[in-house]
C-alpha positions as CSV (number, residue, x, y, z in Angstrom):
1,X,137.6,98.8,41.9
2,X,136.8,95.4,39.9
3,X,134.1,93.2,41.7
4,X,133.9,89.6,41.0
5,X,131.1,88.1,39.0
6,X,129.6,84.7,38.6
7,X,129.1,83.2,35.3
8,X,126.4,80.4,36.3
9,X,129.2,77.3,35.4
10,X,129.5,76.7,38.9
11,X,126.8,74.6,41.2
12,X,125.3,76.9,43.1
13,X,123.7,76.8,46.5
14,X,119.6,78.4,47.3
15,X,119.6,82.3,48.6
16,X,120.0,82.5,52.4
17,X,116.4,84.5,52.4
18,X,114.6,81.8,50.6
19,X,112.4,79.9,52.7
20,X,112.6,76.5,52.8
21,X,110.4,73.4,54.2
22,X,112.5,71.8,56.8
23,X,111.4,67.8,57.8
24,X,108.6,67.8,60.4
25,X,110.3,66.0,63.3
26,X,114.1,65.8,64.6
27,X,114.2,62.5,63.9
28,X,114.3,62.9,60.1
29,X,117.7,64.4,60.1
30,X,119.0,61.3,61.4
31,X,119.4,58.2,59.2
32,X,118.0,54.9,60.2
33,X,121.7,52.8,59.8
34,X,123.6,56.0,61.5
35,X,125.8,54.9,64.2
36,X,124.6,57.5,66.6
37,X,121.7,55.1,66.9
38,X,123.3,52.5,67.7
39,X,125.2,54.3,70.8
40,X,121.3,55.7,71.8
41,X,120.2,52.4,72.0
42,X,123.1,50.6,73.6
43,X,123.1,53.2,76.4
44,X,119.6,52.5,76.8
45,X,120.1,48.9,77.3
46,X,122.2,49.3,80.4
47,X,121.6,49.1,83.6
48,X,122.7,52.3,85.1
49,X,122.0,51.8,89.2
50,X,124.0,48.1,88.7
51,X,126.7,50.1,86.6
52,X,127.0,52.8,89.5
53,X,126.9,55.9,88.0
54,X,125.9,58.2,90.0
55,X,122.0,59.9,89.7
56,X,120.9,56.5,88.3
57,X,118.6,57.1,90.4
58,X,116.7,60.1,91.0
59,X,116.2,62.4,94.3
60,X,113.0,63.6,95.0
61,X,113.9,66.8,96.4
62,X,116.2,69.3,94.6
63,X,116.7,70.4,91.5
64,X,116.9,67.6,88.8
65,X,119.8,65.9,87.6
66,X,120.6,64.9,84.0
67,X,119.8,61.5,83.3
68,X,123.5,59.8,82.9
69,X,122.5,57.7,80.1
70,X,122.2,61.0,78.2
71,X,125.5,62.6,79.7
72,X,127.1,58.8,78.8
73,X,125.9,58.8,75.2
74,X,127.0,62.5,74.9
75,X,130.7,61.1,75.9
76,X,130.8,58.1,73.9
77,X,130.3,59.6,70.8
78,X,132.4,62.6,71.9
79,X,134.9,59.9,72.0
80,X,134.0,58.3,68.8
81,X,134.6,61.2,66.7
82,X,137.5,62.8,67.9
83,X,135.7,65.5,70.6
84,X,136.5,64.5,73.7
85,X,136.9,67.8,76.0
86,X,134.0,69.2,77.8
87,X,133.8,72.9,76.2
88,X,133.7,71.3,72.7
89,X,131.0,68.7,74.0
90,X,128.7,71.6,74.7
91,X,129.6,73.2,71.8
92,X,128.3,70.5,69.2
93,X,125.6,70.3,71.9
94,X,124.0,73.6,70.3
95,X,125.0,73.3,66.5
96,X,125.4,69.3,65.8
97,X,122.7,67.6,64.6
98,X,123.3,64.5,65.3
99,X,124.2,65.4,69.1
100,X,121.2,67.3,69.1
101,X,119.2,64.6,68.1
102,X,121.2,62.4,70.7
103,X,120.4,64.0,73.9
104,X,116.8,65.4,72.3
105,X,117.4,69.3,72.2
106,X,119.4,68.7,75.9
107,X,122.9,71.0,76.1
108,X,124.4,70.7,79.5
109,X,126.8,73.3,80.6
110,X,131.0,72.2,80.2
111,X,131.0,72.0,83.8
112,X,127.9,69.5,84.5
113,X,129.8,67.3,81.5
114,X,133.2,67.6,83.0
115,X,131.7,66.9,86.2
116,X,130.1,63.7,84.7
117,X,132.7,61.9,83.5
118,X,135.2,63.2,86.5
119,X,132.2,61.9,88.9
120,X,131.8,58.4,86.7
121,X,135.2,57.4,85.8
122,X,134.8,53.9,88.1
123,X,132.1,52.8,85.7
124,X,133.7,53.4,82.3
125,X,134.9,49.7,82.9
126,X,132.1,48.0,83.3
127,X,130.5,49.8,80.0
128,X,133.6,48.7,78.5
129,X,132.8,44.8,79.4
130,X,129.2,45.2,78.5
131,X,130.0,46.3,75.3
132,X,132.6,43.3,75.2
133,X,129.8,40.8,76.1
134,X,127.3,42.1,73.4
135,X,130.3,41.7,71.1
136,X,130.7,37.8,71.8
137,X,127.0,37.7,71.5
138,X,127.6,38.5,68.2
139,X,130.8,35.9,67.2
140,X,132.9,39.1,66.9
141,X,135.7,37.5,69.6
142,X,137.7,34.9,68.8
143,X,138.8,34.3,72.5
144,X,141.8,31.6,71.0
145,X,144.6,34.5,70.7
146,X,145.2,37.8,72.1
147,X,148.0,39.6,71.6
148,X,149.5,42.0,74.9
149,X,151.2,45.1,74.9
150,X,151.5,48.2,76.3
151,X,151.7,51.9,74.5
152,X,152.9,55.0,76.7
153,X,149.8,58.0,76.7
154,X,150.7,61.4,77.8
155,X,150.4,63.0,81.0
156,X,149.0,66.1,81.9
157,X,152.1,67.0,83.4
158,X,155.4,68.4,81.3
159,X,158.9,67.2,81.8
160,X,159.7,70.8,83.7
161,X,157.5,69.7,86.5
162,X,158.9,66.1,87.0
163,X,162.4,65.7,89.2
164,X,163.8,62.9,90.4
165,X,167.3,62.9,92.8
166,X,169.6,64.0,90.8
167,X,167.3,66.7,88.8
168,X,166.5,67.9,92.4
169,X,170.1,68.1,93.6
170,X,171.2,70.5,90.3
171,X,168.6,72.3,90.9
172,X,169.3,73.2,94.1
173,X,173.1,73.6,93.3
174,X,171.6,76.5,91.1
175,X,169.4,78.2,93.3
176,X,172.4,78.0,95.9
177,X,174.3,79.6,93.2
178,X,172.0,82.6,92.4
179,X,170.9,83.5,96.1
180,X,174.6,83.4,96.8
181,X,175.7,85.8,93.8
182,X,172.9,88.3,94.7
183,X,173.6,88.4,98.1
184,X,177.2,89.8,97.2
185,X,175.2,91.9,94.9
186,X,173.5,93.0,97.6
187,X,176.5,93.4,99.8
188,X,178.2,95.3,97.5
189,X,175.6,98.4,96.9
190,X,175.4,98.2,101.3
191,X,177.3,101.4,101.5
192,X,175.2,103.2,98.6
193,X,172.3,105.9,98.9
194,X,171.5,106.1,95.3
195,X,167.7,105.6,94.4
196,X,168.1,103.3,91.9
197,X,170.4,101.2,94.1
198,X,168.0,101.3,96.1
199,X,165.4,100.2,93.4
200,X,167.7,97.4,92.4
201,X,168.7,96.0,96.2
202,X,164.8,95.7,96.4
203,X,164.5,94.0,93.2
204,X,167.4,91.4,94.3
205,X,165.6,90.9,97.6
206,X,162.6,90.0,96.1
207,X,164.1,87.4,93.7
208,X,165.9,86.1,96.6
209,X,162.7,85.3,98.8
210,X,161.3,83.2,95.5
211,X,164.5,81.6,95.3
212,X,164.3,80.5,99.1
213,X,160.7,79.4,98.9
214,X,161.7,77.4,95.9
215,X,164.6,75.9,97.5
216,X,162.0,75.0,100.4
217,X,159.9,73.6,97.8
218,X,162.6,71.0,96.3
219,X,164.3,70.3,100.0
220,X,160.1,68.8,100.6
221,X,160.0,66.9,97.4
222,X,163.0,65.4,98.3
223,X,162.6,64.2,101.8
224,X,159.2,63.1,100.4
225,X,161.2,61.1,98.1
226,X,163.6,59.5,100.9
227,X,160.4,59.1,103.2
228,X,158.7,56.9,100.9
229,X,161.2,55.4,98.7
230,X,160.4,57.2,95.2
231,X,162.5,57.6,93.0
232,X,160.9,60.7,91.1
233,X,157.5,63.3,91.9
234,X,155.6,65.0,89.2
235,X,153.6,67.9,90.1
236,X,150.6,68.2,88.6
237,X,149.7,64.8,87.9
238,X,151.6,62.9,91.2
239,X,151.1,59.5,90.1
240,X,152.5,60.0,86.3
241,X,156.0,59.1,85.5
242,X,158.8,59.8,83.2
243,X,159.0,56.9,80.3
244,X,160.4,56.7,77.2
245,X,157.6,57.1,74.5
246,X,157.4,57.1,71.1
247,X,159.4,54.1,70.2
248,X,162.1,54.8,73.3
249,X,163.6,57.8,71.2
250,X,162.8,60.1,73.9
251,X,161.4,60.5,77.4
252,X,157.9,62.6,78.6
253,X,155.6,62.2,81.3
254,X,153.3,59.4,80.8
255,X,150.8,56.5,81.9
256,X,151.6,53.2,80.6
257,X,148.2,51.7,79.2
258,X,148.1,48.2,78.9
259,X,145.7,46.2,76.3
260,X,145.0,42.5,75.4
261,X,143.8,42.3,71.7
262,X,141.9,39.6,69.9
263,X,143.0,37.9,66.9
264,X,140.0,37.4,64.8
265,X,138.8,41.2,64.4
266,X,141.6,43.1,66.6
267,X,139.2,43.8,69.3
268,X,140.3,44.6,72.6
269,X,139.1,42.1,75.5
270,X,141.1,43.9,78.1
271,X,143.0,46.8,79.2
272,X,143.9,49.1,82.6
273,X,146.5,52.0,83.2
274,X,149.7,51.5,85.5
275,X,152.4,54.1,85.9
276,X,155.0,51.8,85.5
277,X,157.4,52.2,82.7
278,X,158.4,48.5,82.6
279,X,156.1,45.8,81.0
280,X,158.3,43.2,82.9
281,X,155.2,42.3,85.4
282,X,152.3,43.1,83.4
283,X,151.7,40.1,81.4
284,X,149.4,37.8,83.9
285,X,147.2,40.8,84.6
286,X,146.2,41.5,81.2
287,X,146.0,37.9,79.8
288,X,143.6,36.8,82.9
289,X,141.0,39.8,82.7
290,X,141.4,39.3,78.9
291,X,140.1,35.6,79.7
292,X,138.2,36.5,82.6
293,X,136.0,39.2,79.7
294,X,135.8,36.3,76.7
295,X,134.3,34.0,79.3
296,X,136.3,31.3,78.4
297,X,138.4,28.2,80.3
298,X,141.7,28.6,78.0
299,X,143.5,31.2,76.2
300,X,146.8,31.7,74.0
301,X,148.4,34.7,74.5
302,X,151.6,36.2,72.8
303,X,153.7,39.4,73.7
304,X,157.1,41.0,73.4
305,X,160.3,40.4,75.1
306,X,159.5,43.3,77.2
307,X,157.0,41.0,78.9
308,X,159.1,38.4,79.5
309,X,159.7,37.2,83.2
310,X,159.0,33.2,84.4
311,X,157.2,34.3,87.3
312,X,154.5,36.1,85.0
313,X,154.6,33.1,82.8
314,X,154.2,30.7,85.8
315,X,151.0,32.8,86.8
316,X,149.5,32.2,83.4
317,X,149.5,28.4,82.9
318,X,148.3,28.4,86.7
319,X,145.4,30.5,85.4
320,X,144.8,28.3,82.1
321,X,146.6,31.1,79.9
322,X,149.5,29.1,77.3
323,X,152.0,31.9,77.0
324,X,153.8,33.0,74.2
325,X,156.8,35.2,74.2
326,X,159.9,35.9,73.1
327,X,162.5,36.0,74.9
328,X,165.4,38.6,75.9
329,X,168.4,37.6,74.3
330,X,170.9,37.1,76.8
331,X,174.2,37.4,75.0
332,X,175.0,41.0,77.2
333,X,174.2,39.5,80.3
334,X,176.6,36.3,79.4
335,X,179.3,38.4,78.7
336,X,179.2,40.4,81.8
337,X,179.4,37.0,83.3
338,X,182.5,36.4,82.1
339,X,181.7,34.6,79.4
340,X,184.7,34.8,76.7
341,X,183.1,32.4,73.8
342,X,179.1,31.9,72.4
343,X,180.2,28.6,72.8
344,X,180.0,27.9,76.1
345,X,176.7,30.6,76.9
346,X,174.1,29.1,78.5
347,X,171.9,28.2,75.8
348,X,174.8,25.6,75.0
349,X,174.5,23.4,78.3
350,X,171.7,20.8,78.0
351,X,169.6,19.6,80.8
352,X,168.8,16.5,81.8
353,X,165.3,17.1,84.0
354,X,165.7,13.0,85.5
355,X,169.1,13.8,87.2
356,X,168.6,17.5,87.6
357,X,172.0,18.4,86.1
358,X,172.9,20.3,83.3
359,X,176.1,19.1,81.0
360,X,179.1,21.2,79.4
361,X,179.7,21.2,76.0
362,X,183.1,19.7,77.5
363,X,180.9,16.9,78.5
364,X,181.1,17.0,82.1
365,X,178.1,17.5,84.4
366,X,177.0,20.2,86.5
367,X,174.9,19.3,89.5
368,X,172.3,21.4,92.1
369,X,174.1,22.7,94.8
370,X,171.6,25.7,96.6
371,X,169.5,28.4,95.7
372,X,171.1,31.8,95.2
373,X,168.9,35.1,95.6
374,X,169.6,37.0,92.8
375,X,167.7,40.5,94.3
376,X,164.5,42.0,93.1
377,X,162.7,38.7,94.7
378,X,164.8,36.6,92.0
379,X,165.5,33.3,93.6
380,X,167.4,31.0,91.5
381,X,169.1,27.0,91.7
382,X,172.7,26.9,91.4
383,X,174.5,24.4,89.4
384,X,178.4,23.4,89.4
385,X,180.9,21.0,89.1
386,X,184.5,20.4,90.8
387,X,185.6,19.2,87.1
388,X,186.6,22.9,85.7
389,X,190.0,23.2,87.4
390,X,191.1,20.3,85.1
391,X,189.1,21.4,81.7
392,X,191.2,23.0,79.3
393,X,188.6,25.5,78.5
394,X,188.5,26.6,82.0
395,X,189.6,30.2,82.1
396,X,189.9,30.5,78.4
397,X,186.3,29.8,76.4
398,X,184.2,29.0,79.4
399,X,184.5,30.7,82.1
400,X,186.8,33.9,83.3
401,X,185.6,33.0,87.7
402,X,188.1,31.2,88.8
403,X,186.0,29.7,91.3
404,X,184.5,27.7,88.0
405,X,181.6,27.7,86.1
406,X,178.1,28.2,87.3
407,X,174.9,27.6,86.1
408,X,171.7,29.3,87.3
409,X,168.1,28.3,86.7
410,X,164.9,30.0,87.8
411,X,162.5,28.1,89.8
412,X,160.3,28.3,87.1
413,X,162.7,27.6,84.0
414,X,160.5,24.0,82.8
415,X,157.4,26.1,82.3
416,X,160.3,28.9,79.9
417,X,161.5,25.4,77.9
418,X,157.9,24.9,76.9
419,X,157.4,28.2,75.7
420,X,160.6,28.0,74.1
421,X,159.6,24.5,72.1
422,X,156.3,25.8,71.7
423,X,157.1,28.8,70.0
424,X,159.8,26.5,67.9
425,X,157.3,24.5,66.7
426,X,155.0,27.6,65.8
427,X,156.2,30.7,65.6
428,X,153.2,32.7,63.8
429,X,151.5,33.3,66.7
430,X,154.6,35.3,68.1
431,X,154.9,36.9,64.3
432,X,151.1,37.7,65.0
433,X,151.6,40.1,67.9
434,X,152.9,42.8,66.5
435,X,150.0,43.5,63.9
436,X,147.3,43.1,66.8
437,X,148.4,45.3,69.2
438,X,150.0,48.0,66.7
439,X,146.3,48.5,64.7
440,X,145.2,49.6,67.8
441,X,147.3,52.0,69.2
442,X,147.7,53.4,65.5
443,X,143.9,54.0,65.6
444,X,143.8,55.4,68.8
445,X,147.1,57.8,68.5
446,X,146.6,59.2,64.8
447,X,142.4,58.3,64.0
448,X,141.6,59.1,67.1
449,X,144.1,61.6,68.3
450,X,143.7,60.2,71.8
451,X,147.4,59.6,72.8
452,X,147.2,62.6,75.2
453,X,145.6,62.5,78.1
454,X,143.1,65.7,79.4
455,X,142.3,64.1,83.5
456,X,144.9,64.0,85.9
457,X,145.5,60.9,88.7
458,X,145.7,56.9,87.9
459,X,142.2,56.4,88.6
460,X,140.5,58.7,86.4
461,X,142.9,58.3,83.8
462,X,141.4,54.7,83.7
463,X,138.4,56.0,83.3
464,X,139.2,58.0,80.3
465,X,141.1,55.5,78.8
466,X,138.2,53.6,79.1
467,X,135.8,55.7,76.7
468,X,138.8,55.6,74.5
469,X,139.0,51.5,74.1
470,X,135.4,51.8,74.0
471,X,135.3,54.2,71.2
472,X,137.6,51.7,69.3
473,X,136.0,48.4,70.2
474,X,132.2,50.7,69.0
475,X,134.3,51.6,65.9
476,X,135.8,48.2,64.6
477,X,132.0,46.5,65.1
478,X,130.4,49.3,63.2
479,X,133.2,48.5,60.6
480,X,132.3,44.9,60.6
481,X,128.4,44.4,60.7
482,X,127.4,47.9,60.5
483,X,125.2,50.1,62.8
484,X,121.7,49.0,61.1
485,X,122.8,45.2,62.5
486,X,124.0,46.7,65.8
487,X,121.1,48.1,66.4
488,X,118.9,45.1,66.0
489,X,120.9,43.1,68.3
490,X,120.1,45.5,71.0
491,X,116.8,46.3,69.8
């Protein structure tokens, strides 16, 4: 057998039995501008007992909790370099320098650091906003623009275990279906002695009961369903839903987590977790905590068509928030109407706000005549005219109701016209959203690798989400002023 040999062209590493002089103190395997500094000494800076984590304050009697500032630091760089469960967390515990110079020799079982961040997840939040404050400190906020969207995170809960009606109502069509073909099964092998008859009758019995339990099982779920008007249940996580994800292509079981990012470095000011699938009633709520964290009277902020409902938009100019966002195009909804030409769609009436009345593009006027609820809390003015009987377009281009033309206008449709002139007049801040909001979820879903989620339940899944936007937002000022500078403004 031919061994290998070396022929000394290669760089070569020391023998494994030579001794060698290691540095004198922990602290010289860590560099002076390395960003695990900077996360030791903003940890430090925090007020634990205000923050509420729990053990900020020790008991006297008992065995001795870990400090949370150490567990906290262990998590946030977890979450800052891509090891975020708790088995791996105690692993780098024992062999990473840098963690080991972190929490000073300390290595905490997987349970006591699953049990932190499980026991914490309420005060992820407010870390997150103290982190945002020290980053207006430091000019790193713009607080003029932020762009809002939302991005669909995994649940820890697979398609298999969510049902809604109609999933339930197959599924019980098929267990009907099987307990009914065993039972003739059974029936059949009634008048038989034969052992392994007998063998197999048992075997069918026994599938049966499973079946019936399941069927008991989805009869539950669904008078749970008609008991509190859901219209679907997972099972392992109960408050996650079924969304489409990954560009609407196809649906999983997800949390929807919505974000409010910064125009001048694409930091995030704001975010929270919702499990619903629509981002039709999310847009107040992130632009005022978004304002509410930059500490500031006014903001601008832009988002998708998916955002776009006059109520929402009403709520932020009440707030001090100028709204931009596009909105739905409404040529579908026109022609379900009954609309036969483009030239008579909505967007072709003009209104006159003096005489509240819209006119034709036949020239005659349409005046208020009630307010029509249009459901889902929609309540809309109604405009029409007694002309349209005599119009030449009537029945042809304007208008297939024979009842004539009418024209409906939200309560809040002056506040939409403004948007719509303002975004006329400058439409780069709409053409701005897309880059803002898709940096981060790109770094979080393939830097980060944190599109999954490991916790289970709305509440903690906040939590987690939290450690993940404060990874990011810890991330992006490194990037920008580096940790040496980071860690003189908390010095």
């Amino acid at each position: 057998m031919m061994m290998a040999t070396r022929n000394g062209n290669y760089v070569e590493g020391i023998s494994r039995s030579q001794v060698i002089l290691l540095p004198d103190t922990l602290d010289d395997y860590v560099g002076e501008d390395n960003p695990v500094r900077f996360i030791d000494a903003f940890v430090d800076g925090l007020d634990m007992k205000e923050l509420g984590f729990k053990h900020s304050e020790p008991s006297e009697e008992g065995r001795p909790p870990y400090d949370p500032r150490d567990m906290l630091k262990l998590y946030v760089y977890g979450y800052l370099n891509q090891v975020r469960s708790s088995r791996k967390l105690e692993r780098e515990s024992h062999r990473n320098v840098e963690v080991i110079w972190l929490m000073k020799k300390l290595a905490p079982d997987f349970k006591t650091i699953a049990d932190f961040r499980k026991c914490n997840v309420d005060c992820i939040k407010p870390v997150f906003r103290e982190f945002v404050y020290l980053c207006r400190s430091l000019d790193l906020f713009g607080a003029e623009l932020v762009g809002i969207d939302g991005t669909k995170f995994k649940a820890v809960n697979s398609k298999d275990r969510n049902f809604n009606e109609k999933k339930l109502q197959s599924s019980l069509k098929l267990i009907n279906e099987k307990i009914e073909r065993y039972l003739n099964e059974l029936q059949e092998n009634d008048d038989k002695n034969d052992d392994d008859v007998r063998k197999v009758a048992g075997r069918l019995k026994e599938k049966i009961s499973k079946l019936e339990e399941k069927k008991d099982e989805y009869t539950r779920m669904q008078n749970w369903m008609r008991e509190t008007g859901q219209k679907e249940v997972s099972l392992t996580d109960r408050e996650s839903r079924l969304m489409r994800a990954g560009n609407g292509k196809k649906l999983d079981v997800c949390y929807n987590v919505e974000s409010a990012v910064d125009s001048k470095n694409h930091l995030v000011a704001e975010y929270y977790v919702t499990n619903s699938p629509s981002d039709k009633n999310e847009l107040a709520k992130a632009a005022i905590g978004a304002k509410e964290n930059l500490g500031v009277e006014k903001l601008d902020a832009t988002a998708d068509s998916g955002f776009f409902d006059a109520e929402q938009i009403r709520d932020c100019v009440d707030n001090g928030i100028t709204p931009y966002v596009t909105e739905q195009k409404s040529i579908g909804s026109a022609k379900r109407a009954g609309i036969p030409t483009p030239d008579f769609y909505k967007s072709k009436f003009a209104y006159d706000a003096e005489t509240d009345a819209y006119t034709c593009p036949a020239g005659q006027k349409l005046e208020f005549m009630h307010i029509a609820d249009k459901g889902k809390g929609r309540r809309m003015r109604v405009y029409g005219t007694t002309a349209c009987s005599k119009c030449p377009f009537f029945l042809t281009r304007c208008t297939a109701d024979r009842s004539g033309r009418k024209i409906y206008r939200g309560l809040n449709e002056e506040l939409v016209e403004e948007m719509r002139k303002r975004i006329k007049e400058d439409p780069s801040k709409v053409e701005l959203r897309k880059e803002l909001c898709e940096h981060l979820f790109g770094t979080m879903k393939s830097a980060f690798n944190q599109g999954y989620l490991l916790l289970k339940g709305s509440r903690k899944v906040n939590g987690e989400v939290g450690l993940t936007m404060l990874a990011y937002n810890m991330r992006r000022a490194i990037n920008i002023l580096g940790a040496r500078a980071l860690i003189a403004s908390v010095g």
